[in-house]
DSSP file (Angstrom, degrees, kcal/mol; ACC not computed):
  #  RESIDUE AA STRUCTURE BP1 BP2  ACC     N-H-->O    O-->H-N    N-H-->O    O-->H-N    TCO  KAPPA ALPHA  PHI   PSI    X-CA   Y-CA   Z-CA
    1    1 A X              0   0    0      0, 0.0     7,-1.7     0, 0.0     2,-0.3   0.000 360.0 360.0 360.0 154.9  118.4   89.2 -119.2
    2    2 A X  B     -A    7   0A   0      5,-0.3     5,-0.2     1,-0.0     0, 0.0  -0.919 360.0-178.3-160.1 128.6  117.6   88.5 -123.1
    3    3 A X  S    S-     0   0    0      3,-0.9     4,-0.1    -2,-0.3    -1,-0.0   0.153  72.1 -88.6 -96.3   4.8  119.5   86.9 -126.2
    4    4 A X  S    S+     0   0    0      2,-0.9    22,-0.6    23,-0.0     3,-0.1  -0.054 127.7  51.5 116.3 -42.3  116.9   87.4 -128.4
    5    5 A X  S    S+     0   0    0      1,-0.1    19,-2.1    20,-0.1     2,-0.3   0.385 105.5  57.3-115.9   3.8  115.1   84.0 -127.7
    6    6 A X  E     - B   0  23A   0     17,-0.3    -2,-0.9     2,-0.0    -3,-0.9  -0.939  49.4-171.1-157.3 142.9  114.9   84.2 -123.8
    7    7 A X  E     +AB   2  22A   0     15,-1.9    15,-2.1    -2,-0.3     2,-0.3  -0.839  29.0 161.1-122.6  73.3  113.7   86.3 -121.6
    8    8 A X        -     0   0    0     -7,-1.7     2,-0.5    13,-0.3    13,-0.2  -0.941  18.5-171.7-124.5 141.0  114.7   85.6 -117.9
    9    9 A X        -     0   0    0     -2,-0.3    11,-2.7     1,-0.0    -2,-0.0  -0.909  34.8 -97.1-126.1 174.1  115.1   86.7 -114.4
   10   10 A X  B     -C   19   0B   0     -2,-0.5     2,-0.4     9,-0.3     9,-0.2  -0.319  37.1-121.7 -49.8 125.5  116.3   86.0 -111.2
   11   11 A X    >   -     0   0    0      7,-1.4     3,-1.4     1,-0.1     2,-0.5  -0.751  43.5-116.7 -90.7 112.9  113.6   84.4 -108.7
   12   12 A X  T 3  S+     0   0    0     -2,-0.4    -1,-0.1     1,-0.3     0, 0.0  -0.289  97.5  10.5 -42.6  99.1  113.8   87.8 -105.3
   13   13 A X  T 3  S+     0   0    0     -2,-0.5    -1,-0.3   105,-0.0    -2,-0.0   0.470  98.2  98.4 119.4  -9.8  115.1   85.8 -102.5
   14   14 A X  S X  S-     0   0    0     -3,-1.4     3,-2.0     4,-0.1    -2,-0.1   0.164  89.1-112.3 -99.4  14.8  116.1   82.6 -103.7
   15   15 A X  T 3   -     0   0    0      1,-0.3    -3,-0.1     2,-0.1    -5,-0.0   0.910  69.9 -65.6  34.9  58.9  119.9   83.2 -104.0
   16   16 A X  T 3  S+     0   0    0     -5,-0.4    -1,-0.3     2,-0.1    -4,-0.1   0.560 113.4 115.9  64.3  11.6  120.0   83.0 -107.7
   17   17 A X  S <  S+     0   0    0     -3,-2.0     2,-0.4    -6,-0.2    -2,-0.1   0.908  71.7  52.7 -86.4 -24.4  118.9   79.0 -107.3
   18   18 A X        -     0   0    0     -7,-0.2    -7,-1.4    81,-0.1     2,-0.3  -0.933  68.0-173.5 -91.6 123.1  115.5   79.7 -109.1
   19   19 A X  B     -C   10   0B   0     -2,-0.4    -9,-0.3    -9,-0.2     2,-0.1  -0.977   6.4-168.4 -93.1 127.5  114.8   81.5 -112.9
   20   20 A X        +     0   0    0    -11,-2.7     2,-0.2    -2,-0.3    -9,-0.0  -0.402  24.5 146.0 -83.8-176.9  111.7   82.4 -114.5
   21   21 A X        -     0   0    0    -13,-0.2   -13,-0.3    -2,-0.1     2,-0.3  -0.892  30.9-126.9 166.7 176.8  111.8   83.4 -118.1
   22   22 A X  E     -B    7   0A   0    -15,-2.1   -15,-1.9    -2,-0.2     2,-0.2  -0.897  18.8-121.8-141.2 152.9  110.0   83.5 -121.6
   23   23 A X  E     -B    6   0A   0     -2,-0.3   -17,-0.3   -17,-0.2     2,-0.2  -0.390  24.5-154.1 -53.2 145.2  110.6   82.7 -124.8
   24   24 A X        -     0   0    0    -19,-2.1    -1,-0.1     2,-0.2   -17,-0.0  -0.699  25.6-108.1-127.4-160.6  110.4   85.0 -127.4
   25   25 A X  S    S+     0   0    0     -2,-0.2   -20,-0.1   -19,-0.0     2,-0.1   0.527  83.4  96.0 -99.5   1.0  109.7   84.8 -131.1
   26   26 A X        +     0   0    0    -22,-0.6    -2,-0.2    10,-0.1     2,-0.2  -0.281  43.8 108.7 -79.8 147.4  113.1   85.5 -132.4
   27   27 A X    >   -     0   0    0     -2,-0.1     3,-0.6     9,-0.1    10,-0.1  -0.521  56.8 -99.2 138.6 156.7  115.6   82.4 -133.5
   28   28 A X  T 3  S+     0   0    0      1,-0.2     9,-0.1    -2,-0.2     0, 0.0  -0.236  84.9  21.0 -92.1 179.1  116.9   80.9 -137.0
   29   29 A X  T 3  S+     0   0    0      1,-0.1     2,-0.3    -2,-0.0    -1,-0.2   0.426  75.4 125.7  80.5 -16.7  115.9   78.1 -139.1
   30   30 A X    <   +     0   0    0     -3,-0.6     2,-0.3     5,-0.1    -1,-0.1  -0.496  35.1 179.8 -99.3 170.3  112.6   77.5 -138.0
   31   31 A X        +     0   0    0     -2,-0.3     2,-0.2     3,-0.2     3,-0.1  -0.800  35.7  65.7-134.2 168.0  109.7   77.5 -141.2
   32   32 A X  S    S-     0   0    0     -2,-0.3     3,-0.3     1,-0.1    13,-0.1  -0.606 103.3 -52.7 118.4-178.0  105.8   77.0 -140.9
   33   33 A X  S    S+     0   0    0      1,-0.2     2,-1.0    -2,-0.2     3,-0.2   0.779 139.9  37.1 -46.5 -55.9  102.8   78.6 -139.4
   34   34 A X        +     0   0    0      1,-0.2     4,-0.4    -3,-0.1    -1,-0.2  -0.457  64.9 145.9 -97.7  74.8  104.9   78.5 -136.2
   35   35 A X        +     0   0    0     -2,-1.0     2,-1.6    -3,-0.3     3,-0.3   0.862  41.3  91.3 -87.9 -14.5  107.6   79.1 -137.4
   36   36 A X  S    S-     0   0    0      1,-0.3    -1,-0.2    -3,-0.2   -10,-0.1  -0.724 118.0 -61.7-119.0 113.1  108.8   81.3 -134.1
   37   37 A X  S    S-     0   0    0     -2,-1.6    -1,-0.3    -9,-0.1     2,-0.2   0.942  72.3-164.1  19.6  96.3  110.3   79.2 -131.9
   38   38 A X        +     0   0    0     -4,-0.4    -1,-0.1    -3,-0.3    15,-0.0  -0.635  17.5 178.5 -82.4 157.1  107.0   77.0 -131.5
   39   39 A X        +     0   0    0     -2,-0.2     2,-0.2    14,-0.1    -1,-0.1  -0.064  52.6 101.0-144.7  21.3  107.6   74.9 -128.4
   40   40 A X        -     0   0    0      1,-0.1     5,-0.1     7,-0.0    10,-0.1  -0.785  45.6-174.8-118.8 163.1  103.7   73.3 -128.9
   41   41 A X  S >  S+     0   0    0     -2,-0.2     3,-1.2     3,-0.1     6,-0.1   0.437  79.5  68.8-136.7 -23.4  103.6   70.0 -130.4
   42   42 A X  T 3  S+     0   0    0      1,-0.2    28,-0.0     2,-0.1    -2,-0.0   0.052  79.4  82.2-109.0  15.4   99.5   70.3 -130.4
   43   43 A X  T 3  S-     0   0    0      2,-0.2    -1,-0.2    -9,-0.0     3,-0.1   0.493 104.2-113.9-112.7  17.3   99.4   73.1 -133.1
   44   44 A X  S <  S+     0   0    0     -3,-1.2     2,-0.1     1,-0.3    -2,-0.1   0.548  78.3 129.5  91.2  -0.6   99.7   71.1 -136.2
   45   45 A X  S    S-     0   0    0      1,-0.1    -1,-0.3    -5,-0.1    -2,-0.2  -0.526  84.8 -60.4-112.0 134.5  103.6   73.0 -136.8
   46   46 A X     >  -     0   0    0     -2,-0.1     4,-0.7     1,-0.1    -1,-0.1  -0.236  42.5-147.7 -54.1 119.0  106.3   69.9 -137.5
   47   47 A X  H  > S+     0   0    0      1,-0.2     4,-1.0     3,-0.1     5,-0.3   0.952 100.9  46.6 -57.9 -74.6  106.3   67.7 -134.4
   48   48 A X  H >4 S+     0   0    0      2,-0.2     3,-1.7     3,-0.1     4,-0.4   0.558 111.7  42.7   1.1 -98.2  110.1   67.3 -135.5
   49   49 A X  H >4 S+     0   0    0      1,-0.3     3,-2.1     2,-0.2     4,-0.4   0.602 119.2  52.3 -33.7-112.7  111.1   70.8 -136.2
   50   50 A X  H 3X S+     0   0    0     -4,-0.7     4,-3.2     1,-0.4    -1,-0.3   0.339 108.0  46.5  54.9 -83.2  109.0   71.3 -132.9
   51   51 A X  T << S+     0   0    0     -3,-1.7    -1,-0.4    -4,-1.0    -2,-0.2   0.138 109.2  55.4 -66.8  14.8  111.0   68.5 -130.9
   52   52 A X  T <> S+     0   0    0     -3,-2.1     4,-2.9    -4,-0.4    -2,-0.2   0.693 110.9  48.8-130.8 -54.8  114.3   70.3 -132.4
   53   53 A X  H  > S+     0   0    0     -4,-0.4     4,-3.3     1,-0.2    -2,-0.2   0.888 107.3  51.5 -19.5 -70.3  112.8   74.0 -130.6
   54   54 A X  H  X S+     0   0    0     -4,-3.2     4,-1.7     1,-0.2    -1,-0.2   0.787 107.3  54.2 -80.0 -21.2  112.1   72.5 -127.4
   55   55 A X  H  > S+     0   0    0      2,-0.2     4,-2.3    -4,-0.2    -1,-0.2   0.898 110.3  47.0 -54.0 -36.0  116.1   71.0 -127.4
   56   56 A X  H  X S+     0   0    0     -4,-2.9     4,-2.3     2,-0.2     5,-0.3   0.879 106.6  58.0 -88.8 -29.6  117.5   74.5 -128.0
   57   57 A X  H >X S+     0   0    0     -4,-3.3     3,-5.6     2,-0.2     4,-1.0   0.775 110.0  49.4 -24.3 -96.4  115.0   75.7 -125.1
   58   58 A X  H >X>S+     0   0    0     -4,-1.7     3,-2.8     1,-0.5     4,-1.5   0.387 110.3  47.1   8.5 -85.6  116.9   73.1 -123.0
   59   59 A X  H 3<5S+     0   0    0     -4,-2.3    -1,-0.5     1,-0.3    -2,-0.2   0.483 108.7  49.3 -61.9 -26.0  119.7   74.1 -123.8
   60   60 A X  H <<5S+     0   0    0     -3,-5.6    -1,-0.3    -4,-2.3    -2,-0.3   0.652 117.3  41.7 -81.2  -9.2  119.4   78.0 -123.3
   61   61 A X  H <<5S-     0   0    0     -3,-2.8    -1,-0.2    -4,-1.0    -2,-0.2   0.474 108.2-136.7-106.6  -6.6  117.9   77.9 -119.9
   62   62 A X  T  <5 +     0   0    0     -4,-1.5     2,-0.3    -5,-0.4    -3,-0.1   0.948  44.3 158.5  62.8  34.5  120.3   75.4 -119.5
   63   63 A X      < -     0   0    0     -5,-0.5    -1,-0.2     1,-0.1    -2,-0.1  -0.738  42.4-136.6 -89.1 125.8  117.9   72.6 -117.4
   64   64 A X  S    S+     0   0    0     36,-0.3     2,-0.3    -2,-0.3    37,-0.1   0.495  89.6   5.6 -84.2   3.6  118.8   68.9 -117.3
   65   65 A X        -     0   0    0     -7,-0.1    37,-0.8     2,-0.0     2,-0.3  -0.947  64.0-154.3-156.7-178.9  115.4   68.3 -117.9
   66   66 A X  E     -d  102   0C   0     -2,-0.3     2,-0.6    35,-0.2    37,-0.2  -0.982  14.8-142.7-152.5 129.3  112.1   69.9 -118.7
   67   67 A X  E     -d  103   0C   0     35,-1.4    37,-2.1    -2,-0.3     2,-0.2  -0.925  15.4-162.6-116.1 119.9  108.8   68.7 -118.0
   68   68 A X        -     0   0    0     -2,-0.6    21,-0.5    19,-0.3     2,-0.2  -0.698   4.0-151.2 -93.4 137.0  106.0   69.3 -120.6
   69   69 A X        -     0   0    0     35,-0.4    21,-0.2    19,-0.3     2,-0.1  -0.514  20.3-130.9-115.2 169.1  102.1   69.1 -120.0
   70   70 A X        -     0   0    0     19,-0.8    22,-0.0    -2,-0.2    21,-0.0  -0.922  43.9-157.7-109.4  66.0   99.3   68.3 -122.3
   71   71 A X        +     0   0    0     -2,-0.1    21,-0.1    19,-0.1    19,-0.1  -0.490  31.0 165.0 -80.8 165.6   97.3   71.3 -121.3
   72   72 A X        -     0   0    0      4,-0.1    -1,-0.1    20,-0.0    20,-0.1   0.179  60.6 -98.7-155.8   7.7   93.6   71.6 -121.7
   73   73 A X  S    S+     0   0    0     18,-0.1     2,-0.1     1,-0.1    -2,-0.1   0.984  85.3 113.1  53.1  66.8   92.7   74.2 -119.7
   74   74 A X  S    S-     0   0    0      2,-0.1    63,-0.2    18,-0.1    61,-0.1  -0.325  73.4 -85.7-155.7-120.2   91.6   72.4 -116.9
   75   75 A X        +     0   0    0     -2,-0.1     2,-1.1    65,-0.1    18,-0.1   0.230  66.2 136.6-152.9  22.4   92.6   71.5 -112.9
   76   76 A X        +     0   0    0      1,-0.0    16,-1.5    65,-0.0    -2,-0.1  -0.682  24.8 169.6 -69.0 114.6   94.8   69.0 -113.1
   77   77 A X        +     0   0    0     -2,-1.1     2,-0.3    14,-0.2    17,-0.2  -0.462   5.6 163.8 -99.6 162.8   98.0   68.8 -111.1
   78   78 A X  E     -e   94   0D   0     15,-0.8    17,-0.6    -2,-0.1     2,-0.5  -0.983  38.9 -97.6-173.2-165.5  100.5   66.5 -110.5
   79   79 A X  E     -e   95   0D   0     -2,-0.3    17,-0.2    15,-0.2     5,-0.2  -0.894  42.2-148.2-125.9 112.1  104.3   66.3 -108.9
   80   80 A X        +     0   0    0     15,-1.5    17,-0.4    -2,-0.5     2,-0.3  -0.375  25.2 155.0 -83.2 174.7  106.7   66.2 -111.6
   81   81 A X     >  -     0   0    0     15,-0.1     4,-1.3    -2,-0.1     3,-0.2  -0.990  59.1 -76.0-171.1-154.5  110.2   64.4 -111.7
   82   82 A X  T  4 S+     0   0    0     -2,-0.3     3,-0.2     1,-0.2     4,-0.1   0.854 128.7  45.3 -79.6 -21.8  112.8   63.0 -113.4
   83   83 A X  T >4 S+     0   0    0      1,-0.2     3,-0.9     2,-0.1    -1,-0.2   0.958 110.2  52.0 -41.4 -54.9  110.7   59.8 -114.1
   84   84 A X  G >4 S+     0   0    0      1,-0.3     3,-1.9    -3,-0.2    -2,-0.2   0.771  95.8  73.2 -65.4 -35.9  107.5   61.8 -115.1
   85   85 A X  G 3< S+     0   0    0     -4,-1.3    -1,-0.3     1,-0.3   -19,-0.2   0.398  75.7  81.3 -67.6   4.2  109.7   64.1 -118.0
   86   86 A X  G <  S+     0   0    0     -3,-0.9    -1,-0.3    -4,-0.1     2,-0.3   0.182 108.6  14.6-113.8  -2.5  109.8   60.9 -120.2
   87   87 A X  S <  S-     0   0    0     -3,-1.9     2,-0.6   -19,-0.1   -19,-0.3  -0.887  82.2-115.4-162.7 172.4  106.0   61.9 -121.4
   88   88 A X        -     0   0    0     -2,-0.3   -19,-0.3   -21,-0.1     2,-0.2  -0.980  36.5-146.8-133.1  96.7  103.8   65.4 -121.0
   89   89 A X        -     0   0    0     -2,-0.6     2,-1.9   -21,-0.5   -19,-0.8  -0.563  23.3-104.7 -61.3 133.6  100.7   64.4 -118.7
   90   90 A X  S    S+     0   0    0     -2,-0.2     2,-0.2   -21,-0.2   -19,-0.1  -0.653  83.1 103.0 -86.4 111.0   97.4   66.2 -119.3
   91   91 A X        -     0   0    0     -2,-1.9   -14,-0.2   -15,-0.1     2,-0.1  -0.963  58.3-146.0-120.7 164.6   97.4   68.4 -116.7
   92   92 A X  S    S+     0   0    0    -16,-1.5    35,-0.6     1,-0.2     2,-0.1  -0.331  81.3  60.9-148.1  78.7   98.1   72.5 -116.4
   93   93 A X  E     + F   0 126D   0     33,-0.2   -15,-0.8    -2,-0.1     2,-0.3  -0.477  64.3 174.2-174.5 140.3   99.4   72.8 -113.4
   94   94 A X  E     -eF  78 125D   0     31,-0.7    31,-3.1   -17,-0.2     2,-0.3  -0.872   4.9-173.0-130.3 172.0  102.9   71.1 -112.1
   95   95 A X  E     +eF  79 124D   0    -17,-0.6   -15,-1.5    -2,-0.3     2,-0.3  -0.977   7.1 166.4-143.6 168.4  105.1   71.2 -109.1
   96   96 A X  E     - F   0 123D   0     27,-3.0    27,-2.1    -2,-0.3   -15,-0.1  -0.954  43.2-155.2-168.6 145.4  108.7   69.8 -107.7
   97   97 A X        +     0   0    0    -17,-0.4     2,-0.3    -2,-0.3    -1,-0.1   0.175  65.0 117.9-100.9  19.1  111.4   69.8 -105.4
   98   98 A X    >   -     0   0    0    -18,-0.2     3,-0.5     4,-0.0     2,-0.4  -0.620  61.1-142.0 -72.5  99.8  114.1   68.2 -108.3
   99   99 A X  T 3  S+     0   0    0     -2,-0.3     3,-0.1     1,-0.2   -81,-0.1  -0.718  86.4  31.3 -81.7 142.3  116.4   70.8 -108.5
  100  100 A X  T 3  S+     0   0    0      1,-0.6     2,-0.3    -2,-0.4   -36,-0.3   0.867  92.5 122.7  99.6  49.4  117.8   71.5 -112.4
  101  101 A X    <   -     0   0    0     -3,-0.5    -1,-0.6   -37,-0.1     2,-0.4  -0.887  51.9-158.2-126.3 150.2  113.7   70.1 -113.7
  102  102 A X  E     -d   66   0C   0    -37,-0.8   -35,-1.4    -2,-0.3     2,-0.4  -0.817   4.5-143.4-117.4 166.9  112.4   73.1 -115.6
  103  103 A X  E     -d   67   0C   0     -2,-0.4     2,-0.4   -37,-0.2   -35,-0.2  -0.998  11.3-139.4-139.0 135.8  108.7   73.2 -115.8
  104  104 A X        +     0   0    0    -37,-2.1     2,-0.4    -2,-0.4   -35,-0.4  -0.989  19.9 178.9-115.4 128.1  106.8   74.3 -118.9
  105  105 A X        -     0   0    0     -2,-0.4     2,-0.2   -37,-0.1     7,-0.1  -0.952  17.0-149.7-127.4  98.5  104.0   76.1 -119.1
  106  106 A X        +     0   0    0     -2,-0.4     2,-0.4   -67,-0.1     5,-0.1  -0.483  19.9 177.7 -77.3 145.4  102.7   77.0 -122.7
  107  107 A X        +     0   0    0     -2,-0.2     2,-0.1     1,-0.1    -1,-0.1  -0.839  28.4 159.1-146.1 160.6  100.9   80.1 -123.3
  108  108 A X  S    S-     0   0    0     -2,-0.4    -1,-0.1     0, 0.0     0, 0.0   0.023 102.8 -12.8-141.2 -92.6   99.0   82.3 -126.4
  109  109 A X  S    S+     0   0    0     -2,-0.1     2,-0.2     2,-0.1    -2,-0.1  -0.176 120.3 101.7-119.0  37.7   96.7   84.5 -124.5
  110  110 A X        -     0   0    0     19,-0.1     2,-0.7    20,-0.0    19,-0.2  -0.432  68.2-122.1 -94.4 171.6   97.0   82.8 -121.3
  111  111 A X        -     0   0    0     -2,-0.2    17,-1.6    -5,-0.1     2,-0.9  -0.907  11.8-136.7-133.0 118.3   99.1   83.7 -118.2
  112  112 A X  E     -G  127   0D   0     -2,-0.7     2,-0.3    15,-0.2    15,-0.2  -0.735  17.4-164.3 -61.3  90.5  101.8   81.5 -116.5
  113  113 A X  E     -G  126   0D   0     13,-1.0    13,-0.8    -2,-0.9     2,-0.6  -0.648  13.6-169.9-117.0 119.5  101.3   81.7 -112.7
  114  114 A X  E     -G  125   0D   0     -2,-0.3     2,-0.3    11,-0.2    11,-0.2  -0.944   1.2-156.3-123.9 150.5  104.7   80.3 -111.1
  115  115 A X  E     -G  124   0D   0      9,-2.2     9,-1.7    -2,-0.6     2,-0.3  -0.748  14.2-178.6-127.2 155.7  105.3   79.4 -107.2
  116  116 A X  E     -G  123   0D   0     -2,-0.3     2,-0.4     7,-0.2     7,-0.2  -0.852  12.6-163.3-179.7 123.6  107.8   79.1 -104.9
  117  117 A X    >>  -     0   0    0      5,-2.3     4,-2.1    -2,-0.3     3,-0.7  -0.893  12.2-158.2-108.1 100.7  107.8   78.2 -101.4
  118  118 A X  T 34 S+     0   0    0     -2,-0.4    -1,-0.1     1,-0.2  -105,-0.0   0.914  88.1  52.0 -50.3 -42.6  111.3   79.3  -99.5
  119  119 A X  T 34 S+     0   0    0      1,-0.2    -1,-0.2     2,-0.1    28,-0.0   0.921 124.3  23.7 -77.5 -34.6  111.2   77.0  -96.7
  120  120 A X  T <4 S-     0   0    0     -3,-0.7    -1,-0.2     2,-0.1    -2,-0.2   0.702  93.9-131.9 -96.6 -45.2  110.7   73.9  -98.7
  121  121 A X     <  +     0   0    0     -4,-2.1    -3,-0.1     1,-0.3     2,-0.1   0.495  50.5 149.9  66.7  32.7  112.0   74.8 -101.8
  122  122 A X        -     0   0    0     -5,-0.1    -5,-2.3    24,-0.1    -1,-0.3  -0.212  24.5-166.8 -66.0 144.1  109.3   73.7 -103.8
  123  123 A X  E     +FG  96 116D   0    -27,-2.1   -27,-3.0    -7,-0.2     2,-0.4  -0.991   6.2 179.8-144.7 162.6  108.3   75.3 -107.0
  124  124 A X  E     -FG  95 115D   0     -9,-1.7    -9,-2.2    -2,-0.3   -29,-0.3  -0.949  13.7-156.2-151.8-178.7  105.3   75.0 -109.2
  125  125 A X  E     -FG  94 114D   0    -31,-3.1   -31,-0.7    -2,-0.4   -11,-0.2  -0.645   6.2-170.8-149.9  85.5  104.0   76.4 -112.4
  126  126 A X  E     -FG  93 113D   0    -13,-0.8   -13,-1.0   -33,-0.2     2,-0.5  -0.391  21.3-139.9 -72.0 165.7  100.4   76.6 -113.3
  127  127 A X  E     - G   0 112D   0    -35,-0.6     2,-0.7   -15,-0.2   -15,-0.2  -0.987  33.8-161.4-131.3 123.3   99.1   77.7 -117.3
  128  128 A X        +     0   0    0    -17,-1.6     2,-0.1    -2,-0.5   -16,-0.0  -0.617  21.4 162.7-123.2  70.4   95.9   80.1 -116.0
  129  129 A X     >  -     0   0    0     -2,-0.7     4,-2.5   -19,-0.2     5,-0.2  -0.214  58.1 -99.3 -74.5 172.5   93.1   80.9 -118.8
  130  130 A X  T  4 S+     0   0    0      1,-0.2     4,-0.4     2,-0.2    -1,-0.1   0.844 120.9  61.3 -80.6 -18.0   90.0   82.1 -117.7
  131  131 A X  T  4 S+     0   0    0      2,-0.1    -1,-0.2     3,-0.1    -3,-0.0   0.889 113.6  31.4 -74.1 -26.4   88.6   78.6 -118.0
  132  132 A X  T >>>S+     0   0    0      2,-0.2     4,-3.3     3,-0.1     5,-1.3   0.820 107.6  70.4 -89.3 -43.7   90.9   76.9 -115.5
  133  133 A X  G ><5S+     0   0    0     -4,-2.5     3,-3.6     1,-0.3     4,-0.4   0.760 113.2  34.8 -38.7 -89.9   91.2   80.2 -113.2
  134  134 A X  G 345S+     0   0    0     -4,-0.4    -1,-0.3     1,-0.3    -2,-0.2   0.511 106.4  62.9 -78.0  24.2   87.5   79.4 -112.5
  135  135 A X  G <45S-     0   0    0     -3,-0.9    -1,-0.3   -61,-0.1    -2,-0.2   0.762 119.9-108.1 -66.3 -33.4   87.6   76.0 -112.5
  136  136 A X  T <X5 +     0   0    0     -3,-3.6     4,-2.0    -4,-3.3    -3,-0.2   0.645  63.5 151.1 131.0  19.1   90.0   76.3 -109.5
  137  137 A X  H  ><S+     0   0    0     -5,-1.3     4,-2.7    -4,-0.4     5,-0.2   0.905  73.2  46.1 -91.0 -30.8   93.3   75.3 -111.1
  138  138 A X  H  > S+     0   0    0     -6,-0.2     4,-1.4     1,-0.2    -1,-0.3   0.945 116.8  53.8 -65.1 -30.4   95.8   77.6 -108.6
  139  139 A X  H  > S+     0   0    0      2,-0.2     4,-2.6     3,-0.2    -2,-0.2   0.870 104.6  46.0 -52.4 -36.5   93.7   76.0 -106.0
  140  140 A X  H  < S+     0   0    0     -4,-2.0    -2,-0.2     1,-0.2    -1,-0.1   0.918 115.0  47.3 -81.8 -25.7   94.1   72.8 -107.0
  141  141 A X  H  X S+     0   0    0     -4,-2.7     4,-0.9    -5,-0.2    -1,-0.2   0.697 112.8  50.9 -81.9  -5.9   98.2   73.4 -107.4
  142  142 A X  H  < S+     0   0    0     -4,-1.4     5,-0.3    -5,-0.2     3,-0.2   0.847 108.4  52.4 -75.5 -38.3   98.2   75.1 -103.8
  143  143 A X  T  < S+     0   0    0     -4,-2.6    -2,-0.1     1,-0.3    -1,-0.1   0.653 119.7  39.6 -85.1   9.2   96.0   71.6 -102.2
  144  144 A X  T  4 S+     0   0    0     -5,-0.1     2,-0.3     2,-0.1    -1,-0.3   0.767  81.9  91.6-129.9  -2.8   98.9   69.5 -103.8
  145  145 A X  S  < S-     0   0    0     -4,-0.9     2,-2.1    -3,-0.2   -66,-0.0  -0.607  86.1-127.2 -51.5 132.1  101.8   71.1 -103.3
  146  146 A X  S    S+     0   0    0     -2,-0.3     2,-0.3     2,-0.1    -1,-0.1  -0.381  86.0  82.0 -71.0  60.8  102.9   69.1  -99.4
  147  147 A X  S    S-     0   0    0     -2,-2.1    -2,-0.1    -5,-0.3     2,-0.1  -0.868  85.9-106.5-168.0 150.6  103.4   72.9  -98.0
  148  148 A X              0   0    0     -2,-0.3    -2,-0.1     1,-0.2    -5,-0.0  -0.459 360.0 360.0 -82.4 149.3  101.2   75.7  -96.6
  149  149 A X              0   0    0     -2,-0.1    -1,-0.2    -7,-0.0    -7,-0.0   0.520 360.0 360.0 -42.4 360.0  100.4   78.8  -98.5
């Protein structure tokens, strides 16, 4: 499905309880370098205006919260939840079992690598440049998600 600003589908197998999706570059208001829909706080684009973005995210994927990283390209993981969403930890790569936590993964010419285990019903979301692919960073979100590949 798409409204112009969203991109999403339906996770196969998960009985609609999981979505992926992307942003796209379309949406009103916004001015700047980034001016479409920036959702990065770390490109110099008004953190405001910025923080104003990532609310109408929210609200179009329709998450009661959303957990933000400090990525750095690198092989940090961690487990988010509704404590952890109160700050964006430098890592790129997250995971949870918090249902209605969105996980964000920012990207330019990077790839968004997302997970899902059905029995557990764990999900995780790594940000996969070619400097963290070989550093190991989907290895390092597989050895800390608590479930086997």
């Amino acid at each position: 499905m798409s409204d112009g600003q969203l991109v999403e589908a339906a996770w196969p197998g998960c009985g609609g309880q999981i979505v992926a999706g992307a942003t796209t570059r379309h949406g009103e208001g916004r001015t700047g370098r980034y001016a479409h829909f920036n959702l990065a706080l770390h490109t110099g684009d008004d953190p405001q205006q910025v923080q104003q973005q990532r609310s109408q995210f929210q609200r179009l994927i329709r998450a009661g919260q959303v957990q933000w990283l400090n990525q750095v390209h690198g092989t940090d993981c961690f487990e988010a939840d509704a404590q952890t969403v109160a700050e964006a930890p430098t890592a790129d790569a997250v995971w949870t079992a918090q249902q209605e936590l969105a996980l964000a993964i920012l990207t330019a010419d990077c790839v968004p690598v997302l997970l899902w285990h059905p029995q557990t019903q764990l999900v995780g979301a790594a940000h996969a440049g070619w400097q963290g692919l070989l550093a190991g960073t989907l290895q390092a979100l597989l050895a800390a998600m608590p479930a086997s590949a």
